[in-house]
DRENTORKOL-3810 file (N, C-alpha, C; in nm, 4 decimals):
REM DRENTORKOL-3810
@n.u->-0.8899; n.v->6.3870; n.w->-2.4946; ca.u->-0.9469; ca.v->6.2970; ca.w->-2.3984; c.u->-0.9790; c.v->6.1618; c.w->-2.4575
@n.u->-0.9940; n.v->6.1701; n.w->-2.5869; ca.u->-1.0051; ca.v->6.0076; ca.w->-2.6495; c.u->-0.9222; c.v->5.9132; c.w->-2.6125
@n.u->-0.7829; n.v->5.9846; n.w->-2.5976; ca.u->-0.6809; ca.v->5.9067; ca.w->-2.6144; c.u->-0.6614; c.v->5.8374; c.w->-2.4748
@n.u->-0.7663; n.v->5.9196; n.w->-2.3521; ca.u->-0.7195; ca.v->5.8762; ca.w->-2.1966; c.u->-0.7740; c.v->5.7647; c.w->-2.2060
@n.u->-0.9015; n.v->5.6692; n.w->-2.2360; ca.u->-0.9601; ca.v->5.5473; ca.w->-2.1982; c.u->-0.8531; c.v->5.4202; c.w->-2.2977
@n.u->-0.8110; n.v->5.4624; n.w->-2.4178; ca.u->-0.6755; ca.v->5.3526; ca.w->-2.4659; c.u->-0.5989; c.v->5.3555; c.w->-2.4133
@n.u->-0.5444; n.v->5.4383; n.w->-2.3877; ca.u->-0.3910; ca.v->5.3980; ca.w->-2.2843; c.u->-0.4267; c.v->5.3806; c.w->-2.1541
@n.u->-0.5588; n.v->5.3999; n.w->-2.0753; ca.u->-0.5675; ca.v->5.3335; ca.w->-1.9634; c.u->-0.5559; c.v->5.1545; c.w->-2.0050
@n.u->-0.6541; n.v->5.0992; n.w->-2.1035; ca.u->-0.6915; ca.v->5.0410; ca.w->-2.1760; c.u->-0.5520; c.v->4.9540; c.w->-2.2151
@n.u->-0.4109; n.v->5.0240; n.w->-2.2429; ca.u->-0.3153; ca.v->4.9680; ca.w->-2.3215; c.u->-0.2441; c.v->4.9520; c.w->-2.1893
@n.u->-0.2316; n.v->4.9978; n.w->-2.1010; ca.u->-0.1398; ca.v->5.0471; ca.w->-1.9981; c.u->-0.1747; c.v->4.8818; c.w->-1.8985
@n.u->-0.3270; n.v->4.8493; n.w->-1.8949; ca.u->-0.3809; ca.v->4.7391; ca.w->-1.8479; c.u->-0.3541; c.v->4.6267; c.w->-1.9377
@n.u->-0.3254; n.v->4.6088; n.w->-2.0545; ca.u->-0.3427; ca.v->4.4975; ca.w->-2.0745; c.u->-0.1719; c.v->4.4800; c.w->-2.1263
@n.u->-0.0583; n.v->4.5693; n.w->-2.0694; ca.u->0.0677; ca.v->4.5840; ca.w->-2.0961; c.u->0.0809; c.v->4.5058; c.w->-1.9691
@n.u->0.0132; n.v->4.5603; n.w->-1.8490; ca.u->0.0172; ca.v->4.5093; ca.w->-1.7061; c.u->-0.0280; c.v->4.3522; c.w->-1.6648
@n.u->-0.1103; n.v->4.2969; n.w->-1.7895; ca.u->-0.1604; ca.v->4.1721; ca.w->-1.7102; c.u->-0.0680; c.v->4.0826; c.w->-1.8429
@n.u->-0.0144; n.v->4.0848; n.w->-1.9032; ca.u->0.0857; ca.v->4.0747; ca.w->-2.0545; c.u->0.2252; c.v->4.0369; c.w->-1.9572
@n.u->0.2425; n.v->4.1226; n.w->-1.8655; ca.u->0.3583; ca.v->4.1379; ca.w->-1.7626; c.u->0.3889; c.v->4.0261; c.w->-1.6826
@n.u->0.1903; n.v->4.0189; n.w->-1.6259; ca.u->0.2039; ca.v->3.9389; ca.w->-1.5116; c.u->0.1702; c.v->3.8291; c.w->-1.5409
@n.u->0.1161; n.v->3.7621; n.w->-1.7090; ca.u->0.1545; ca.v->3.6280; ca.w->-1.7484; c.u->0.3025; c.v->3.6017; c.w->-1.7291
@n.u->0.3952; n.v->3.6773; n.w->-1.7852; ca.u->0.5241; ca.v->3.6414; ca.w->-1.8313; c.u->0.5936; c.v->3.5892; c.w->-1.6878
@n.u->0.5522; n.v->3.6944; n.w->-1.5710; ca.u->0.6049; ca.v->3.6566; ca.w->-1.4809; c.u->0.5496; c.v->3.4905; c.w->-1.3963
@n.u->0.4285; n.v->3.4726; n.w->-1.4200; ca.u->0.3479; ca.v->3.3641; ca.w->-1.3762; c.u->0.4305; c.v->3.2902; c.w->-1.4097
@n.u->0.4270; n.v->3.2442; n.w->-1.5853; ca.u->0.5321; ca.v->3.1455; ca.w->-1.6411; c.u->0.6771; c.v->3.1513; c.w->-1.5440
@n.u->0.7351; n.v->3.2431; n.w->-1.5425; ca.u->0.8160; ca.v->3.2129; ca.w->-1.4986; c.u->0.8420; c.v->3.1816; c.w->-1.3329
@n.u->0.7238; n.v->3.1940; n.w->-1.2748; ca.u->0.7270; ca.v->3.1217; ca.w->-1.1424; c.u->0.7160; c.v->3.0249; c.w->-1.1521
@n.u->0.6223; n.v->2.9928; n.w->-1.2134; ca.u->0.5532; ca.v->2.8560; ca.w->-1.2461; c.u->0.6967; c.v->2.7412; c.w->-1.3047
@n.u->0.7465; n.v->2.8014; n.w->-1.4008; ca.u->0.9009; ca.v->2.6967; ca.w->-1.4796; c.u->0.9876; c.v->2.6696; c.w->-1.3183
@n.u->0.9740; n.v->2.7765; n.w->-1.1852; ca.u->1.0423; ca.v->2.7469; ca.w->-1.0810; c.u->1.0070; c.v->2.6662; c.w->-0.9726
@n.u->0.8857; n.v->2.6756; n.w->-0.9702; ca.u->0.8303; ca.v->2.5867; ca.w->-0.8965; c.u->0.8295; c.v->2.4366; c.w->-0.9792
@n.u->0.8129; n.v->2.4172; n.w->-1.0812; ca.u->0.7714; ca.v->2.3028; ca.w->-1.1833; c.u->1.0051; c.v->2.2554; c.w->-1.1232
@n.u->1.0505; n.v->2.3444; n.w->-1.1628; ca.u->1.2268; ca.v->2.2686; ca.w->-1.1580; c.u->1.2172; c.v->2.2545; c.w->-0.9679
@n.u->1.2327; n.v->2.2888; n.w->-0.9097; ca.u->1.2246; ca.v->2.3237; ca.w->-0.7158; c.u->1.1427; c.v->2.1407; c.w->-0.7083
@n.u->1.0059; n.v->2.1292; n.w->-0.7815; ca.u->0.9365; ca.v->2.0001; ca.w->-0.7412; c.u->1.0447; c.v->1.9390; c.w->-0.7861
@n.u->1.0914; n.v->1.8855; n.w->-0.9030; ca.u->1.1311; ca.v->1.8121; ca.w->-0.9524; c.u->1.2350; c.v->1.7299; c.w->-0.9074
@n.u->1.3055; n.v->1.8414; n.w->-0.8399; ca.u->1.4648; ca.v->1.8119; ca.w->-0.7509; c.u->1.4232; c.v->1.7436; c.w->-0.6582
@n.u->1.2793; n.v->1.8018; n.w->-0.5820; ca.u->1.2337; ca.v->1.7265; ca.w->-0.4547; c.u->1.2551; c.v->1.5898; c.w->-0.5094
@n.u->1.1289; n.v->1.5229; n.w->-0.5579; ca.u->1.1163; ca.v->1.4416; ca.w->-0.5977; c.u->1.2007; c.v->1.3652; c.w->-0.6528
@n.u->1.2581; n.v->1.4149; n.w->-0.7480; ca.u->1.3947; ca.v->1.3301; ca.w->-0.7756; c.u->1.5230; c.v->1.2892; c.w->-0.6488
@n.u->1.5103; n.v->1.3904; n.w->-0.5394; ca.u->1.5985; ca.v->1.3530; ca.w->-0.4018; c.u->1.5148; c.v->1.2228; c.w->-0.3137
@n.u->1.3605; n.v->1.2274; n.w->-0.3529; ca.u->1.3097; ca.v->1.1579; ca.w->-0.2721; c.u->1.2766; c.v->0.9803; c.w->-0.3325
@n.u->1.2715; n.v->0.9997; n.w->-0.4393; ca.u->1.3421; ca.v->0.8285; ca.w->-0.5510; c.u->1.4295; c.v->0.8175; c.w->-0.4751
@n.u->1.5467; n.v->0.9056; n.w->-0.4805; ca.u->1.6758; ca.v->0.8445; ca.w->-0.4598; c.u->1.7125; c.v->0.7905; c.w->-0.3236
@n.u->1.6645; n.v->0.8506; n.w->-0.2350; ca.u->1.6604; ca.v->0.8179; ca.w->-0.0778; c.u->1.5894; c.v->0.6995; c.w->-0.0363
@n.u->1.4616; n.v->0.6405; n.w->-0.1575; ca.u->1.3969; ca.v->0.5459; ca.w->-0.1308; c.u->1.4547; c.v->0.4148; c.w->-0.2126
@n.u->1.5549; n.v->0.4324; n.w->-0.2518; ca.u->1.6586; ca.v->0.3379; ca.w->-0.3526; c.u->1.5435; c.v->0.2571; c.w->-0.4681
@n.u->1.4494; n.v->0.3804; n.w->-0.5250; ca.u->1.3722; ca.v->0.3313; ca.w->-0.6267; c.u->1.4682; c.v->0.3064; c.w->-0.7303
@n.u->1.4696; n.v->0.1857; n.w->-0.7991; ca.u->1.5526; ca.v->0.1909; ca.w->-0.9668; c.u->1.4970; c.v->0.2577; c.w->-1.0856
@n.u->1.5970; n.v->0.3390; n.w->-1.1564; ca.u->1.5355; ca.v->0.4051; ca.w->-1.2782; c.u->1.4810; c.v->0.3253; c.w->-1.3424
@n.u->1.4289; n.v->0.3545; n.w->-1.4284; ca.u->1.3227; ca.v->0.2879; ca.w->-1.5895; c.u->1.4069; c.v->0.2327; c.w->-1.6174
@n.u->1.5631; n.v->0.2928; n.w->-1.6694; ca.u->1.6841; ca.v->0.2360; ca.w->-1.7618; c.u->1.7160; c.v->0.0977; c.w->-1.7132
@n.u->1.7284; n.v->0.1731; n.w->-1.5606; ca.u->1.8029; ca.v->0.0602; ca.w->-1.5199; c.u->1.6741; c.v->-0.1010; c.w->-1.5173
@n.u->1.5767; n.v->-0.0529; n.w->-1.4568; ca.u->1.5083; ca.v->-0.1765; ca.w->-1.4886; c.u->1.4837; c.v->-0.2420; c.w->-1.6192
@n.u->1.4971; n.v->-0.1793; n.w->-1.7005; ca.u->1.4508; ca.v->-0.2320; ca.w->-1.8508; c.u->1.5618; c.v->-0.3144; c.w->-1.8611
@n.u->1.7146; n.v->-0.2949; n.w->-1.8457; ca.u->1.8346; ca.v->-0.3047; ca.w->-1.8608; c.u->1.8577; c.v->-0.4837; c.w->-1.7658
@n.u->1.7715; n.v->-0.4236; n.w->-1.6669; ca.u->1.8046; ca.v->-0.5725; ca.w->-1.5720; c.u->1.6682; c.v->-0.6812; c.w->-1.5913
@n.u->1.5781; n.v->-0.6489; n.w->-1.6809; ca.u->1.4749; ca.v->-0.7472; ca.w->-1.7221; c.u->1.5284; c.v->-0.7870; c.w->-1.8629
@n.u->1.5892; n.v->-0.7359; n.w->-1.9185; ca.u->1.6225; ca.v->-0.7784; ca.w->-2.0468; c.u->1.7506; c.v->-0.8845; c.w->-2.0254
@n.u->1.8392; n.v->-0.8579; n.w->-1.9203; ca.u->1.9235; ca.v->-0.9613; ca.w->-1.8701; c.u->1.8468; c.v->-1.0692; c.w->-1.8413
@n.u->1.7520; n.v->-1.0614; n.w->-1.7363; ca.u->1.7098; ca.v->-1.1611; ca.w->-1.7022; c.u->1.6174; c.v->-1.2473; c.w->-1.7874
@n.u->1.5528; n.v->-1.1853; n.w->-1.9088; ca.u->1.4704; ca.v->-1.2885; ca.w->-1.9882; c.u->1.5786; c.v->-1.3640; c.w->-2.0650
@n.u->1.7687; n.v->-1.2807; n.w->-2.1153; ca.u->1.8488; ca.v->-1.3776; ca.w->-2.2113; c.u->1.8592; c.v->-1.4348; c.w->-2.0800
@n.u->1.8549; n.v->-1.4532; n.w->-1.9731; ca.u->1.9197; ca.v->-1.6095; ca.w->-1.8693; c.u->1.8179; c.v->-1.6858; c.w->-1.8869
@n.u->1.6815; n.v->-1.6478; n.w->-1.8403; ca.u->1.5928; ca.v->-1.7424; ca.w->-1.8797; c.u->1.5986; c.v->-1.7864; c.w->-2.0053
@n.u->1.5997; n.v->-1.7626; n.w->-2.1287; ca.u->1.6666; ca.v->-1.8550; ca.w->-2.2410; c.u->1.7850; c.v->-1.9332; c.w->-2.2424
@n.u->1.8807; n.v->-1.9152; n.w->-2.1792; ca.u->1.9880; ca.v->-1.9751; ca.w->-2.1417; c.u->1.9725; c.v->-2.0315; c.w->-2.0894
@n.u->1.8984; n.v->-2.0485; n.w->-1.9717; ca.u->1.8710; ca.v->-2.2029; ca.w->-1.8396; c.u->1.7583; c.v->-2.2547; c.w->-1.9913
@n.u->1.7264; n.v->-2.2428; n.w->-2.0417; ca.u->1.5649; ca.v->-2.3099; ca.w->-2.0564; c.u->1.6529; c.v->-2.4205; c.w->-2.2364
@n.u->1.7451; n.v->-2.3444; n.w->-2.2654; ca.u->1.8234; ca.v->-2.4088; ca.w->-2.3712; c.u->1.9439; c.v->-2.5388; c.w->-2.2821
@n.u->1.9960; n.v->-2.4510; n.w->-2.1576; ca.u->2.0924; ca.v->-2.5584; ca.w->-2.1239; c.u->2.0082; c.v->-2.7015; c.w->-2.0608
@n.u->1.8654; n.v->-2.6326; n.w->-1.9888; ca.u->1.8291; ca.v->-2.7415; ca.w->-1.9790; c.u->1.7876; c.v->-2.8895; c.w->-2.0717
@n.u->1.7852; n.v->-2.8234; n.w->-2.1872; ca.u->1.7465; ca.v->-2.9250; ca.w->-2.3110; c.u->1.9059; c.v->-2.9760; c.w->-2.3385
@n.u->2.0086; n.v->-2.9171; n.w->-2.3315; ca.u->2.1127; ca.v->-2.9985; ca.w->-2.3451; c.u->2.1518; c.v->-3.1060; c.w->-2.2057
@n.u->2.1202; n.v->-3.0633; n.w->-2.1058; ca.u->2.1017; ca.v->-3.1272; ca.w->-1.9832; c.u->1.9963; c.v->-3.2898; c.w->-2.0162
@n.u->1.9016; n.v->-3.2601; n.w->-2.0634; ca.u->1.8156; ca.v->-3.4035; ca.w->-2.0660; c.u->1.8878; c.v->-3.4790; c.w->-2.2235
@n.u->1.8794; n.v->-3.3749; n.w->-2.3246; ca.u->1.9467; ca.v->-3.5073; ca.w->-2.4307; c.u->2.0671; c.v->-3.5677; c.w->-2.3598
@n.u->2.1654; n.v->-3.5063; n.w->-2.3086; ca.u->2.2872; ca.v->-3.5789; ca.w->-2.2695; c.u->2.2261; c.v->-3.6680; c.w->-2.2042
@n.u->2.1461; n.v->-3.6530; n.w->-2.0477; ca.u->2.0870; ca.v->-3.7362; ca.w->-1.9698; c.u->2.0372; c.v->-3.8734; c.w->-2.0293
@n.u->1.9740; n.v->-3.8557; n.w->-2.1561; ca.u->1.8751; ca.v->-3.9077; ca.w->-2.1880; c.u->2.0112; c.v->-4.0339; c.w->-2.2680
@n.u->2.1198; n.v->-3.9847; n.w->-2.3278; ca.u->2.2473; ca.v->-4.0683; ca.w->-2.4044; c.u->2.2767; c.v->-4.1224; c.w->-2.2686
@n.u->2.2914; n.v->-4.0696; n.w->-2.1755; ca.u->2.3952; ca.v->-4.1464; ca.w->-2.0731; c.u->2.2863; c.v->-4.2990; c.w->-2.0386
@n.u->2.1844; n.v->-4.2155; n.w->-2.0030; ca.u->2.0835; ca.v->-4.3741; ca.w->-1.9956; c.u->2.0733; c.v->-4.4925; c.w->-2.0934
@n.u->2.0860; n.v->-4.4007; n.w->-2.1709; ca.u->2.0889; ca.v->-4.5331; ca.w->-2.3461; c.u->2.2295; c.v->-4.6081; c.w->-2.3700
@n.u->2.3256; n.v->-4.5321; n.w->-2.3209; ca.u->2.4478; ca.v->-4.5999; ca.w->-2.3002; c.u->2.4807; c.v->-4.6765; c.w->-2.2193
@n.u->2.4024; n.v->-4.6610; n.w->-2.0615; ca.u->2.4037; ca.v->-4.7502; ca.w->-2.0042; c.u->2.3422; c.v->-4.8748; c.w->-1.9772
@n.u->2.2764; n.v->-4.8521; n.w->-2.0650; ca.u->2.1722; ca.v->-5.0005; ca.w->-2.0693; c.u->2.2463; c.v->-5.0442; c.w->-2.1624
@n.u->2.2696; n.v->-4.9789; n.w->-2.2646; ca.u->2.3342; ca.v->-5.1218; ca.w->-2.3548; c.u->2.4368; c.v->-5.1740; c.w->-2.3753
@n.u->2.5785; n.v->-5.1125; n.w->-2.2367; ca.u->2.6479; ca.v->-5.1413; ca.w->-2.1488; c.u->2.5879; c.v->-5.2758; c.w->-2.0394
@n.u->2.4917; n.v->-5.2783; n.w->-2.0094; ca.u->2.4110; ca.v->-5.3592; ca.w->-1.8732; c.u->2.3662; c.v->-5.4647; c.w->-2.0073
@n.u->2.2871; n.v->-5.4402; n.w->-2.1057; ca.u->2.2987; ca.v->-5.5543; ca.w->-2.1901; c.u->2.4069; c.v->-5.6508; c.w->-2.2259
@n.u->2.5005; n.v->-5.5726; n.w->-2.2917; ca.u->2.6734; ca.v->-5.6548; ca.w->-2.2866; c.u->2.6914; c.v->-5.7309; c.w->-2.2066
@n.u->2.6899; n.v->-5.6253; n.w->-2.1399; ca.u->2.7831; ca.v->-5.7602; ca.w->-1.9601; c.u->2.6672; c.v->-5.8863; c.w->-1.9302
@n.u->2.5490; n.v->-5.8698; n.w->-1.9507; ca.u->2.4027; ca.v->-5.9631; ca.w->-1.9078; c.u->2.4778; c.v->-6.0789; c.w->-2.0213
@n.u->2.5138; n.v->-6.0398; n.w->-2.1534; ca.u->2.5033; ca.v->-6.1483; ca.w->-2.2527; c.u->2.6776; c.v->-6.2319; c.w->-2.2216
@n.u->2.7362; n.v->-6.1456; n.w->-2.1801; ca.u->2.8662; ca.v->-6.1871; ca.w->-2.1768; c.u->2.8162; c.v->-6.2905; c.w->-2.0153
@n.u->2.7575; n.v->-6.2858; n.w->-1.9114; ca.u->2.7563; ca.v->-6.3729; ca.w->-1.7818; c.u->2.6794; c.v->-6.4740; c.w->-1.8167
@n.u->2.7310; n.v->-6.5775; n.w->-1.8007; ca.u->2.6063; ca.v->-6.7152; ca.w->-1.8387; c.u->2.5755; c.v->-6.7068; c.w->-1.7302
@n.u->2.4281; n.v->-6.7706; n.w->-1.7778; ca.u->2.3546; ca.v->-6.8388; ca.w->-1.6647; c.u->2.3521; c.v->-6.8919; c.w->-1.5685
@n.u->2.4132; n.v->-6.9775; n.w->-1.6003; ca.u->2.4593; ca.v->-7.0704; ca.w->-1.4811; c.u->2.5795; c.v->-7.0956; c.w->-1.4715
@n.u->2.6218; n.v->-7.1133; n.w->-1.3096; ca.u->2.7475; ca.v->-7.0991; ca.w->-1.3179; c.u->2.8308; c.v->-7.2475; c.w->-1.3475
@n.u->2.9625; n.v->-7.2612; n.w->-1.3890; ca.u->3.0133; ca.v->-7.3755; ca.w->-1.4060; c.u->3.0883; c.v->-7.4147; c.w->-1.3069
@n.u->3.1008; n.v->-7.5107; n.w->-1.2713; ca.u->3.1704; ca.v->-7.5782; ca.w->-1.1488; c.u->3.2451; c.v->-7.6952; c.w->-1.1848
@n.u->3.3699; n.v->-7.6676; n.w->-1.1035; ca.u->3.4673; ca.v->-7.7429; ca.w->-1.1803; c.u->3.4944; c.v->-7.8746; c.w->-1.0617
@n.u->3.5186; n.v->-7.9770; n.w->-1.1242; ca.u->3.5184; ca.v->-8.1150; ca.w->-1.0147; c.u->3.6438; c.v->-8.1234; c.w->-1.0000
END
């Protein structure tokens, strides 16, 4: 009779040993079942992945360096074309006399 209260004893804790294993494994089904949801329901809402956003901000900061560099080549040129043209508009000023000559 010793032996009846351990193996009630072993028989119970073989039984709740069981019904972890099985928990887990509801639980890993329900945890994959959400996941799909959710992942069907991103997709239906045309959310963008992480990848893809990281992927399209990193584009967009090299353009913003690119406009922000072309613009500096944009004003030095700007800045030559003005200096060229003045001292074009000087030339021609020194080359027109003053006054005009008139011939009798």
């Amino acid at each position: 009779m010793s032996d009846g209260p351990n193996r009630i004893l072993d028989e119970f804790a073989r039984l709740m040993t069981d019904a972890a294993g099985a928990a887990q494994g509801v639980r890993r089904e329900v945890e994959t079942a959400f996941r799909a949801q959710a992942e069907r329901l991103l997709n239906s809402m045309d959310i963008v992945q992480r990848e893809e956003f990281e992927a399209m901000r990193d584009m967009a900061a090299k353009a913003r360096a690119e406009n922000a560099k072309l613009a500096e080549r944009i004003d030095a040129l700007e800045a030559r074309l003005a200096l060229l043209e003045a001292e074009k508009a000087t030339k021609a000023a020194k080359k027109t006399p003053d006054t005009p000559h008139l011939k009798k």
